[in-house]
N, C-alpha and C positions, 0 to 999 in steps of 0.2 A: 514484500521485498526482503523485510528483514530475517522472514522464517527459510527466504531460499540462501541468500548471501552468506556465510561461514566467517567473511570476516564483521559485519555489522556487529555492532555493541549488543542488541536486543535478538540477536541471534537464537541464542540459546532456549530464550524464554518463550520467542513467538518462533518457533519452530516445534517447542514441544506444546504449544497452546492448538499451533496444527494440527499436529499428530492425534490429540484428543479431539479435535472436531470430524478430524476422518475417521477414526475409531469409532466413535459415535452417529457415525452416518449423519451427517448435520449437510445440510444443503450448503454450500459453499458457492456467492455471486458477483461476478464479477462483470465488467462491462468494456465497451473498446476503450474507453480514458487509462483505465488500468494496463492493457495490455501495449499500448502506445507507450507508457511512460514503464511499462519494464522492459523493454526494448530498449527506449533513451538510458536508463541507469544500466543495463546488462552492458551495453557496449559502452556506457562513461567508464563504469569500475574498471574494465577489458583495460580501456584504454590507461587508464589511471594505474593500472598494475603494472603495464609494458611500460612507463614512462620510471618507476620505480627499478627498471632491470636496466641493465648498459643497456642505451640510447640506441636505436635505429642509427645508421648511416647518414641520414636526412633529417636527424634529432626531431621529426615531426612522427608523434604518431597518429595515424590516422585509422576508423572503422575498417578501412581495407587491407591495411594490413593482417596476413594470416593468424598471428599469435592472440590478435585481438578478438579478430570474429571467431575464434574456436574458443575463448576465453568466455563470450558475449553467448555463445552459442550453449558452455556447457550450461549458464545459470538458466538460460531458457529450455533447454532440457527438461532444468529441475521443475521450472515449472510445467511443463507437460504432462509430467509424471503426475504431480499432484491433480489436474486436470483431469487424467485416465483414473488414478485410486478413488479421489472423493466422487459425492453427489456432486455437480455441478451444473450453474446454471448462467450462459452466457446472454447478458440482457443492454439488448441495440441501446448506443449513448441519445440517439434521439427519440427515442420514446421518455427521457429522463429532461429535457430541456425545461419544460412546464415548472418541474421544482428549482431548475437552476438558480431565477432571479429571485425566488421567498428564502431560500436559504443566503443568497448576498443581502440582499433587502434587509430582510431579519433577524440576520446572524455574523454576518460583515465574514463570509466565508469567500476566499476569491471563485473562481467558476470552476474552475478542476475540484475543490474540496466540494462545493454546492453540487456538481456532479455525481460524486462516491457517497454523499449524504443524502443524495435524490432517490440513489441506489436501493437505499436500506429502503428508504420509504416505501418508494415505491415495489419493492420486490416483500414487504411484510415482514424483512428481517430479523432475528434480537437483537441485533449491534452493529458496529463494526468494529472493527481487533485494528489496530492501529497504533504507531510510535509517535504521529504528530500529534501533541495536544491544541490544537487548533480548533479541532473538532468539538471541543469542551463548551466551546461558545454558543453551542445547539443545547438546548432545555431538553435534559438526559431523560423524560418524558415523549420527547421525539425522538432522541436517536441517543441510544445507549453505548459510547466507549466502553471495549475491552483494551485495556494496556498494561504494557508489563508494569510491574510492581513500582521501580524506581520511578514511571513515570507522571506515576498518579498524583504529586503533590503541585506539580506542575499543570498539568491537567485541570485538577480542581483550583488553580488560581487564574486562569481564564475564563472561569466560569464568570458570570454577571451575580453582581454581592446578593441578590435575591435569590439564588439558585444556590449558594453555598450553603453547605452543612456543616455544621462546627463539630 
């Protein structure tokens, strides 16, 4: 999300962290969990821009408005595009259910994160590239965070004290 968005803080970083994965012909996996919740954020931000411009008539903005969904519309473009450039590999959410409850169980990951961390596993992954450190909570033996630079101190203090490096 943050490599498609222009306004996100980590924009810059994981956008060019992209660019070298597709450059590099790196298989790139994604799942429906993912593509549900870039739909929710494509048209929040949508909405959240038109609510920043003078006000609708009906001070209510909602997804059907036209400024929004062609707003919603261009960032899922962007991901399209990426879609068409890289390898990619789109992998059913229920084939991924079995890792859902050991990563809550064993890592206090809600089910959406247990999900995208089922993902790695299960698809043989090296990581996953991410801005929430959340994920830090999985024993980086199981599943390797890539994140931009500022977010690694935070990251690494989510970790469980046996898993920290000094």
């Amino acid at each position: 999300m943050s490599a498609l968005e222009q306004s996100d803080t980590d924009h810059d970083a994981c956008s060019e962290f992209l660019e070298r994965l597709i450059r590099a012909r790196r298989t790139l996996f994604y799942n429906d969990l993912f593509e549900l919740e870039l739909h929710q954020a494509a048209f929040d931000l949508a909405a959240l821009e038109v609510q920043v411009r003078p006000r609708p008539t009906d001070a209510v903005v909602r997804f059907t408005v036209p400024v929004v969904r062609d707003l919603a519309g261009a960032l899922l473009r962007r991901w399209h595009a990426v879609v068409m450039r890289a390898d990619t590999v789109h992998v059913d959410a229920p084939n991924l259910l079995e890792d859902v409850r050991y990563f809550m169980e064993r890592h206090g990951l809600s089910a959406a994160h247990a999900v995208q961390a089922g993902l790695v596993v299960a698809s043989g992954a090296d990581g996953i590239a991410t801005v929430d450190d959340r994920f830090a909570m999985v024993d980086e033996t199981l599943l390797r965070v890539y994140t931009p630079r500022r977010l690694v101190s935070a990251s690494r203090s989510r970790r469980p004290p046996a898993w920290r490096r000094t």
